[in-house]
N, CA, C and O atoms as a Tripos MOL2 file, in Angstrom:
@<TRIPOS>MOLECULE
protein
  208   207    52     0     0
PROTEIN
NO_CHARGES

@<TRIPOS>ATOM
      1 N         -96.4550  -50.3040  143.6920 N.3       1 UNK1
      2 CA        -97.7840  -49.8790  143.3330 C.3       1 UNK1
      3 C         -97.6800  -48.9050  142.1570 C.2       1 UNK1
      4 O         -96.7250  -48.1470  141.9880 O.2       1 UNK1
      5 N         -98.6810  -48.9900  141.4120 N.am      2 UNK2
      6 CA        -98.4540  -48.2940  139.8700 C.3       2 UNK2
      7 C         -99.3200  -47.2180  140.3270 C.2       2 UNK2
      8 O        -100.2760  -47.2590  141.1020 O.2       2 UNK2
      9 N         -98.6210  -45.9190  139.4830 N.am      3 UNK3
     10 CA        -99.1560  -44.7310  139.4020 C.3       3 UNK3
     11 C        -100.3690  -44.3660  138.2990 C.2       3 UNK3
     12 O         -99.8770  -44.2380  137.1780 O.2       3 UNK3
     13 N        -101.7750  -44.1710  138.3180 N.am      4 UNK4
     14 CA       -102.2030  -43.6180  137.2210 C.3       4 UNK4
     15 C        -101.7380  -42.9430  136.4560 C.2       4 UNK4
     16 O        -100.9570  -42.0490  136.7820 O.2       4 UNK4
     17 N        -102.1250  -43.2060  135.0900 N.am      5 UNK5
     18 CA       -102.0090  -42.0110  134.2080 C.3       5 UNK5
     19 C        -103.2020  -41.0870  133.9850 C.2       5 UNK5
     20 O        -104.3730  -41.4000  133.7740 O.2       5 UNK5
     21 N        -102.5740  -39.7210  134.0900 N.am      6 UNK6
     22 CA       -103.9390  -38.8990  134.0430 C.3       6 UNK6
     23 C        -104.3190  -38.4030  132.4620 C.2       6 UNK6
     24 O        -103.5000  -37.9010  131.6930 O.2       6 UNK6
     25 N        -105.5060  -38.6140  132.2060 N.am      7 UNK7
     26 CA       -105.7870  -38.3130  130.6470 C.3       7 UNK7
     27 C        -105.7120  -36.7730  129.9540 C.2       7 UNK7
     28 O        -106.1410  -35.7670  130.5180 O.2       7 UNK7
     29 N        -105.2180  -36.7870  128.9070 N.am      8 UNK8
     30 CA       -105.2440  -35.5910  128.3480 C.3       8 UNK8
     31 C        -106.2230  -34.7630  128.2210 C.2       8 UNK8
     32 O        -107.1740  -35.4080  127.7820 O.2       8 UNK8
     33 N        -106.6420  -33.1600  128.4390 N.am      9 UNK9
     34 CA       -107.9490  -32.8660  128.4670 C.3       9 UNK9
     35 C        -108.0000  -32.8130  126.7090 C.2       9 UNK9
     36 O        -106.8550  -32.7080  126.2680 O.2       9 UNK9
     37 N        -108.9270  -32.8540  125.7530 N.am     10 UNK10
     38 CA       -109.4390  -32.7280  125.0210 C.3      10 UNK10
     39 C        -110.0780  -31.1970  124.2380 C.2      10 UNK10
     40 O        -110.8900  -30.6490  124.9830 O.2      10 UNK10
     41 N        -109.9570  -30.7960  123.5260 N.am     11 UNK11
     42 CA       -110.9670  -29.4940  123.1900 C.3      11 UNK11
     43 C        -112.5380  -30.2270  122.1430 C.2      11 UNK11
     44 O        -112.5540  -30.6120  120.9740 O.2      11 UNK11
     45 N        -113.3580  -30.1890  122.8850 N.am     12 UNK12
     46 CA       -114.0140  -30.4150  121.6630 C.3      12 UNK12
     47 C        -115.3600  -29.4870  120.9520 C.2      12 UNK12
     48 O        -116.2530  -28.8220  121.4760 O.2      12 UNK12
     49 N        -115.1510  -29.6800  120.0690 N.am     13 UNK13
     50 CA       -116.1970  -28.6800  119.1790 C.3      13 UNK13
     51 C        -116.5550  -27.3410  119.6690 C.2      13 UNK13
     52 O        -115.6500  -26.5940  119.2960 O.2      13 UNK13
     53 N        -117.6810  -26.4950  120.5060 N.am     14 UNK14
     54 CA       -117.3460  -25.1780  120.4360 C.3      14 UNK14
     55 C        -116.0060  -24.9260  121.3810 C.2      14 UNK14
     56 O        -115.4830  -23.8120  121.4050 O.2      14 UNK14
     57 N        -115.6580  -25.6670  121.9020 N.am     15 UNK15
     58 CA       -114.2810  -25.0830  122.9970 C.3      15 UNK15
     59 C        -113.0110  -24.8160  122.0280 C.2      15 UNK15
     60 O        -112.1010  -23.9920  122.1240 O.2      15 UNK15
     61 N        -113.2260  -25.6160  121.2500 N.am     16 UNK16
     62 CA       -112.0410  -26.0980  120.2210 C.3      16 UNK16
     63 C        -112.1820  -24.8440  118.9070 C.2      16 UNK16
     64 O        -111.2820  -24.3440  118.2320 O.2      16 UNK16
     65 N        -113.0980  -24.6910  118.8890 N.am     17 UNK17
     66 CA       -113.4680  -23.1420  118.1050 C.3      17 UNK17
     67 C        -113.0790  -21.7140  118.4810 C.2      17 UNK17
     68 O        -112.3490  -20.8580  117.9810 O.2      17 UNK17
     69 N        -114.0240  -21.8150  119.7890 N.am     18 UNK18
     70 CA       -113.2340  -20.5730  120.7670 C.3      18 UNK18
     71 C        -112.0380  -20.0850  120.5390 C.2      18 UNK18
     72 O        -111.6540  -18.9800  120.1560 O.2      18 UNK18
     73 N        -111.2000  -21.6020  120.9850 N.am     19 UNK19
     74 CA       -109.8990  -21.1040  121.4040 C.3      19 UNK19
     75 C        -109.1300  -21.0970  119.9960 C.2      19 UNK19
     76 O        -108.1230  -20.4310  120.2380 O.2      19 UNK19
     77 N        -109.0930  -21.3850  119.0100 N.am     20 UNK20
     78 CA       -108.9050  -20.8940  117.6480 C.3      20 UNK20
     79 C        -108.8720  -19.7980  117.2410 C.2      20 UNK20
     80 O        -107.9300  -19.2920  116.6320 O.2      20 UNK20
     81 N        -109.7870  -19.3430  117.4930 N.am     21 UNK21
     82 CA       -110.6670  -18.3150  117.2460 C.3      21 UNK21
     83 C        -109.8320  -17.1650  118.0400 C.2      21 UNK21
     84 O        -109.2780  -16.2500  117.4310 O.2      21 UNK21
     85 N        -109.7950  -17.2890  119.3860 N.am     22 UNK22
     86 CA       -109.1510  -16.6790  120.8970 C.3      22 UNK22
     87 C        -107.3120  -16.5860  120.0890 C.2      22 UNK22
     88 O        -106.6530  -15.5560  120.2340 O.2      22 UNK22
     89 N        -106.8130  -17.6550  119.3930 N.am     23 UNK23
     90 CA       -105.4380  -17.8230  119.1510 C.3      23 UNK23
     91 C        -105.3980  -16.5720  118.0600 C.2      23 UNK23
     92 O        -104.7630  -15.5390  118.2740 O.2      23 UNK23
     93 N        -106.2480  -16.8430  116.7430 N.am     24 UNK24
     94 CA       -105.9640  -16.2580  115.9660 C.3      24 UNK24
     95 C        -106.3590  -14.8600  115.8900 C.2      24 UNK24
     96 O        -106.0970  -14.2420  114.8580 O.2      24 UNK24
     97 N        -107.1930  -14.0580  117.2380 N.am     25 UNK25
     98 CA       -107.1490  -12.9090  117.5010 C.3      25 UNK25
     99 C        -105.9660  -12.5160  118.5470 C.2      25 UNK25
    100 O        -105.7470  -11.3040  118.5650 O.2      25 UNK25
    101 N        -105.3360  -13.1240  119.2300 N.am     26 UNK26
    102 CA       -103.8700  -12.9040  119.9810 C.3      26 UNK26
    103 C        -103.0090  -12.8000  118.6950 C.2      26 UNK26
    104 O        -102.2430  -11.8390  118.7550 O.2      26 UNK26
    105 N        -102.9170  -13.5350  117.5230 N.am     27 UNK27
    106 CA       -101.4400  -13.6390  117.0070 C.3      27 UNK27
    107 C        -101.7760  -12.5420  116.2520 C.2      27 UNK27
    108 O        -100.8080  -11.8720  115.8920 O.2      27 UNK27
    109 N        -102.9700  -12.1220  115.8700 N.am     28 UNK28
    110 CA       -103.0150  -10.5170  114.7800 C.3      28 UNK28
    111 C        -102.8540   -9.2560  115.7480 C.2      28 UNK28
    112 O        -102.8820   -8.1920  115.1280 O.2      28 UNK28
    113 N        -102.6580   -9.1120  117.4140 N.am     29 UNK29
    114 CA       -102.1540   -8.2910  117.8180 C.3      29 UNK29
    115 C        -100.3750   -7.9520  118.1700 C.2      29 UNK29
    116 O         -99.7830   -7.3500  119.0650 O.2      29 UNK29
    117 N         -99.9690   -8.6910  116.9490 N.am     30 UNK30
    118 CA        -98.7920   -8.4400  117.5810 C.3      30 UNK30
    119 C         -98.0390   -6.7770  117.5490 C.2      30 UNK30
    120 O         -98.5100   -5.8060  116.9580 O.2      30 UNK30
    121 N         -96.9760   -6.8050  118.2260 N.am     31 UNK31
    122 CA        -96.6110   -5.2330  118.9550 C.3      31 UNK31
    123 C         -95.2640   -5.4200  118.4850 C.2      31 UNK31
    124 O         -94.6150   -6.4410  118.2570 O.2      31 UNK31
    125 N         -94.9480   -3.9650  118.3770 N.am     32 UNK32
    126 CA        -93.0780   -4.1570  118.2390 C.3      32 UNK32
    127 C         -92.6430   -3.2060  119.4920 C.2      32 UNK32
    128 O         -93.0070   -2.0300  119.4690 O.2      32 UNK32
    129 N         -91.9700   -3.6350  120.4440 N.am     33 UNK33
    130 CA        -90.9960   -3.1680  121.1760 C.3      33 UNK33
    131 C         -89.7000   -2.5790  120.6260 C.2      33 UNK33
    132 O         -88.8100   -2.9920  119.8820 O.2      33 UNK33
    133 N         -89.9970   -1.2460  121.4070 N.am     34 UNK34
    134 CA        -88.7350   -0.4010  121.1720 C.3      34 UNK34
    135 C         -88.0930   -0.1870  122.2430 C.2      34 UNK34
    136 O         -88.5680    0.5240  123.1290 O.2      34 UNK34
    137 N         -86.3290   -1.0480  122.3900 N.am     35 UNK35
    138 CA        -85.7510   -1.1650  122.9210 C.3      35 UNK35
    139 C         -84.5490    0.1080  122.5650 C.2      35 UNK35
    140 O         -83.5090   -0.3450  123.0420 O.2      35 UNK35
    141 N         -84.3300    1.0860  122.1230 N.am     36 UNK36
    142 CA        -83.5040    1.9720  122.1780 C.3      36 UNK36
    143 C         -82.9660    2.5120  123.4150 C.2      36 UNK36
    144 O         -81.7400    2.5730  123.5110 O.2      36 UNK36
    145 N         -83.7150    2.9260  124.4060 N.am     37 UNK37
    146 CA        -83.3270    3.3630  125.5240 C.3      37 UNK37
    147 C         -82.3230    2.0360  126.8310 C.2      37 UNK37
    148 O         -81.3720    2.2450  127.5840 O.2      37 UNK37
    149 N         -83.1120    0.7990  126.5590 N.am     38 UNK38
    150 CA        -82.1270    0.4570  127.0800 C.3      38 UNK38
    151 C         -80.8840    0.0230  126.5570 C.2      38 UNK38
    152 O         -79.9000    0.0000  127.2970 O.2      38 UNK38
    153 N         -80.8130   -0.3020  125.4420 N.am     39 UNK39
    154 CA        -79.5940   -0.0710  124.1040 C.3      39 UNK39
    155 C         -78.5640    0.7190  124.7750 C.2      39 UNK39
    156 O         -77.4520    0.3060  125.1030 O.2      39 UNK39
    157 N         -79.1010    2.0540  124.9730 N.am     40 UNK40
    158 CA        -78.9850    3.7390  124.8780 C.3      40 UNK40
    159 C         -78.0870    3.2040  126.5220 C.2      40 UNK40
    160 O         -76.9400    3.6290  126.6610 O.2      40 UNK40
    161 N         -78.5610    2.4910  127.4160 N.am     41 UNK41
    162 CA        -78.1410    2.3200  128.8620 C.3      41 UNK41
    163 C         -77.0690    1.6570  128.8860 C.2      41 UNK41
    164 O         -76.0680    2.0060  129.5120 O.2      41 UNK41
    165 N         -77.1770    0.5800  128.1720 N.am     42 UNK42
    166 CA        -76.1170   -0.7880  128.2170 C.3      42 UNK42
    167 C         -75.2920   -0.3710  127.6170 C.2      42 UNK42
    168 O         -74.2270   -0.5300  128.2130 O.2      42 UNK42
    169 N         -75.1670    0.1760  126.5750 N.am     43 UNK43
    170 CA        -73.5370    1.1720  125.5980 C.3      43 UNK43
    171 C         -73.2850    2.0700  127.2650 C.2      43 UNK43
    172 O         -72.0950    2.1530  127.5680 O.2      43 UNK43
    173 N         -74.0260    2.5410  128.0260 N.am     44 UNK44
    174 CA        -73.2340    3.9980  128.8290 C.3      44 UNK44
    175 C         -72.5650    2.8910  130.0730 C.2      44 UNK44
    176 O         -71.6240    3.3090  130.7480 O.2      44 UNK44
    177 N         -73.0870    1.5330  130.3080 N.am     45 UNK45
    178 CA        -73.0460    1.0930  131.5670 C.3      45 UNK45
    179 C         -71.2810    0.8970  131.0170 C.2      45 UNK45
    180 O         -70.3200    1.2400  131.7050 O.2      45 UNK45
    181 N         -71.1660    0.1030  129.2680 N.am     46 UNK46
    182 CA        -70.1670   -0.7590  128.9250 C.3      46 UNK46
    183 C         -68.8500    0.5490  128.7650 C.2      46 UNK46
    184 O         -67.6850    0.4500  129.1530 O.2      46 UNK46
    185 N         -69.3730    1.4980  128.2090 N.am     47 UNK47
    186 CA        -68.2980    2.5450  128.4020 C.3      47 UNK47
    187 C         -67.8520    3.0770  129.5460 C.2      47 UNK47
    188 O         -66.8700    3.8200  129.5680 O.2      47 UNK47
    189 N         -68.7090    2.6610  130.8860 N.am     48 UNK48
    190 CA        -68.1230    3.2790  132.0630 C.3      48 UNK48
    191 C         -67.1550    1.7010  132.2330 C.2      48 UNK48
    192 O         -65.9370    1.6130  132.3880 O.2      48 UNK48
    193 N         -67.8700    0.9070  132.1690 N.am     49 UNK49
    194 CA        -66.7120   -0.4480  132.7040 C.3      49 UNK49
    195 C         -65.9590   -0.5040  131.7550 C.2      49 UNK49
    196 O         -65.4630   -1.6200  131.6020 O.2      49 UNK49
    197 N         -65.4990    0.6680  130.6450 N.am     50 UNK50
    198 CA        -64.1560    0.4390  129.5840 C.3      50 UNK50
    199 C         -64.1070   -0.9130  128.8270 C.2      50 UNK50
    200 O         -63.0450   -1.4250  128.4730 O.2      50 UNK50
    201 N         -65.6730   -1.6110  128.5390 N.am     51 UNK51
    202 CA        -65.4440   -3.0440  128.1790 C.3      51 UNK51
    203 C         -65.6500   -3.0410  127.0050 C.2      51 UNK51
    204 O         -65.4770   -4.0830  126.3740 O.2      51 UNK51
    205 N         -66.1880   -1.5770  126.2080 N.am     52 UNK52
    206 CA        -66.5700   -1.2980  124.6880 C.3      52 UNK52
    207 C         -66.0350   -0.2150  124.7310 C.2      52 UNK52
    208 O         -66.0260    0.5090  123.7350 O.2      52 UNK52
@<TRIPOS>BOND
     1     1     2 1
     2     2     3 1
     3     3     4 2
     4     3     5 am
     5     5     6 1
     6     6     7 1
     7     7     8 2
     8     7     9 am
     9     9    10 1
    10    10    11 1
    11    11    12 2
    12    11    13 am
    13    13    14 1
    14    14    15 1
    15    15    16 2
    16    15    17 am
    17    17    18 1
    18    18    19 1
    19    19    20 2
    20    19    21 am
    21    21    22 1
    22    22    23 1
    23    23    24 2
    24    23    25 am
    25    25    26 1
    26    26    27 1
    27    27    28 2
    28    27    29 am
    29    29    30 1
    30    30    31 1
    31    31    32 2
    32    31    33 am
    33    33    34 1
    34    34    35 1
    35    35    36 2
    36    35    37 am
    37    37    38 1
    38    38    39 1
    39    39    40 2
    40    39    41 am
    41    41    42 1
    42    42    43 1
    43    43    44 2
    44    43    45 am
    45    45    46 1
    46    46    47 1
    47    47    48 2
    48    47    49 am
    49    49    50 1
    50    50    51 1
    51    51    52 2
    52    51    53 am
    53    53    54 1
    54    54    55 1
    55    55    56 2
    56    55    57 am
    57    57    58 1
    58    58    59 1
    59    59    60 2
    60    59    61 am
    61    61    62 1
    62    62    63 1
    63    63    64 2
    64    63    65 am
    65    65    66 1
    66    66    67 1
    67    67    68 2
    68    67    69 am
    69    69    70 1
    70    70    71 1
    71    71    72 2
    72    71    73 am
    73    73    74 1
    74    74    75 1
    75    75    76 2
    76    75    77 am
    77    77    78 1
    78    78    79 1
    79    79    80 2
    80    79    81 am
    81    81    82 1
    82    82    83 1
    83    83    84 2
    84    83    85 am
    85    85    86 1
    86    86    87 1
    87    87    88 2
    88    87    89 am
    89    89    90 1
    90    90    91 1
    91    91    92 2
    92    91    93 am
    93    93    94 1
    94    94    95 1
    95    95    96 2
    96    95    97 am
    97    97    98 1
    98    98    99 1
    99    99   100 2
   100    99   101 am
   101   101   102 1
   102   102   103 1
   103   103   104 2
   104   103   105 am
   105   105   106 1
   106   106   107 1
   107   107   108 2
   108   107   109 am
   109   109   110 1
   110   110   111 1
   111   111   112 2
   112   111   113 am
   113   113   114 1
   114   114   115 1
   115   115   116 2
   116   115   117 am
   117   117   118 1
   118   118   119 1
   119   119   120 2
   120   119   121 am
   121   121   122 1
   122   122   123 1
   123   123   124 2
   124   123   125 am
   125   125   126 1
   126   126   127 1
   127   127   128 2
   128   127   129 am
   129   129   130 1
   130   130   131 1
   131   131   132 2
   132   131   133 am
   133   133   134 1
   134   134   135 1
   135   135   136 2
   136   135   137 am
   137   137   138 1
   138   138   139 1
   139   139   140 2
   140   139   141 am
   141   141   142 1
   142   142   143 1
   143   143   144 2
   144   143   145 am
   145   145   146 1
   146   146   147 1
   147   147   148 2
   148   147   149 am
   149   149   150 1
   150   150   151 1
   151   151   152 2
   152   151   153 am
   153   153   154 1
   154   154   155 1
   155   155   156 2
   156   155   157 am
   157   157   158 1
   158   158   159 1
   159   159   160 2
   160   159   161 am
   161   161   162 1
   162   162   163 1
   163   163   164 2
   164   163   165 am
   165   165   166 1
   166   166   167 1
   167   167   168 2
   168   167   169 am
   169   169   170 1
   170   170   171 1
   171   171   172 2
   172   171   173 am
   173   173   174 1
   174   174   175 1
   175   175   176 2
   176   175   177 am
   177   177   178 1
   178   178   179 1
   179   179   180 2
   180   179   181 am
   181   181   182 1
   182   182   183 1
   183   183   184 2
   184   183   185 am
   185   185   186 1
   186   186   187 1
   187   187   188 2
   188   187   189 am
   189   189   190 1
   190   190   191 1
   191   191   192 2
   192   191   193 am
   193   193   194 1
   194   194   195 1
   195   195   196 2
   196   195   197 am
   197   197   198 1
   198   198   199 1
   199   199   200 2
   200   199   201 am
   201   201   202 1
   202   202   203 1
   203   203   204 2
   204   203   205 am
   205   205   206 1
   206   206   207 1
   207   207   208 2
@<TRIPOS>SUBSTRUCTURE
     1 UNK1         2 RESIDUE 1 A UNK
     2 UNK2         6 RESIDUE 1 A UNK
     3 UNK3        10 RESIDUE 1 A UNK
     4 UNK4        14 RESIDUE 1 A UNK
     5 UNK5        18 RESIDUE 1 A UNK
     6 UNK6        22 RESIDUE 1 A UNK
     7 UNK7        26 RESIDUE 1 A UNK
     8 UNK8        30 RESIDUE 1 A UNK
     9 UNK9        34 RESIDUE 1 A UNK
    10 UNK10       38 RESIDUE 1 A UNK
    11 UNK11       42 RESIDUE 1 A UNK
    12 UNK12       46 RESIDUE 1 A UNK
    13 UNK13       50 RESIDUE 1 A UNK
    14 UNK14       54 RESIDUE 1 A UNK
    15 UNK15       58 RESIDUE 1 A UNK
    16 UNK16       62 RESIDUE 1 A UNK
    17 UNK17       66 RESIDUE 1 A UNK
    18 UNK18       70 RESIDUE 1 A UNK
    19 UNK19       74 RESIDUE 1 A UNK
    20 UNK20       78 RESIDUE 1 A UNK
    21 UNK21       82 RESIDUE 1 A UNK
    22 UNK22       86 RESIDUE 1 A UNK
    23 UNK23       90 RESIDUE 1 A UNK
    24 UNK24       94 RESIDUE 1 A UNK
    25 UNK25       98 RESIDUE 1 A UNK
    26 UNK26      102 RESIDUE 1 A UNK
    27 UNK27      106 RESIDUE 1 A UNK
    28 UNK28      110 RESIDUE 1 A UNK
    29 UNK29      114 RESIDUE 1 A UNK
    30 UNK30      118 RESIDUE 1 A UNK
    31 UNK31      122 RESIDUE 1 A UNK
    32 UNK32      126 RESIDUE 1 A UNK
    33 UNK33      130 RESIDUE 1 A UNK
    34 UNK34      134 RESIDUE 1 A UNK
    35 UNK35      138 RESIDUE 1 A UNK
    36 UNK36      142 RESIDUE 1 A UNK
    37 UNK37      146 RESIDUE 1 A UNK
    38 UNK38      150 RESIDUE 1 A UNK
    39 UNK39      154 RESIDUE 1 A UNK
    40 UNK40      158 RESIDUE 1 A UNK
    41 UNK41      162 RESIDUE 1 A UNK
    42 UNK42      166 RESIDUE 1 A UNK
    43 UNK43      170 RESIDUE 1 A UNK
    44 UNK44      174 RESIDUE 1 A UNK
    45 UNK45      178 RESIDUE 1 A UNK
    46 UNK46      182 RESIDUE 1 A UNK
    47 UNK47      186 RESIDUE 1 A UNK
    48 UNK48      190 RESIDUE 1 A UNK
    49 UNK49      194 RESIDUE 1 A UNK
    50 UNK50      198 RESIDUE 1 A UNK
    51 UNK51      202 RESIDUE 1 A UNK
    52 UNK52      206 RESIDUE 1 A UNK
């Protein structure tokens, strides 16, 4: 017995705007993470295990 195929959903016209719209206000918040401290951890963990 054959399995359906289920159809792709579609965006159309204002949905398809929205979420454009929704994308290109997410990608202009981007953030920079400052990872120093755990940097700062992983050098103290590697100097206690003598592996650096």
């Amino acid at each position: 017995m054959a399995i359906a195929i289920k159809n792709i959903p579609v965006l159309n016209k204002t949905s398809a705007k929205a979420f454009v719209q929704q994308a290109d206000n997410a990608s202009k918040k981007k953030t920079v993470v400052n990872f120093s401290s755990q940097v700062k951890s992983a050098k103290n963990i590697l100097e206690k295990a003598k592996l650096k």
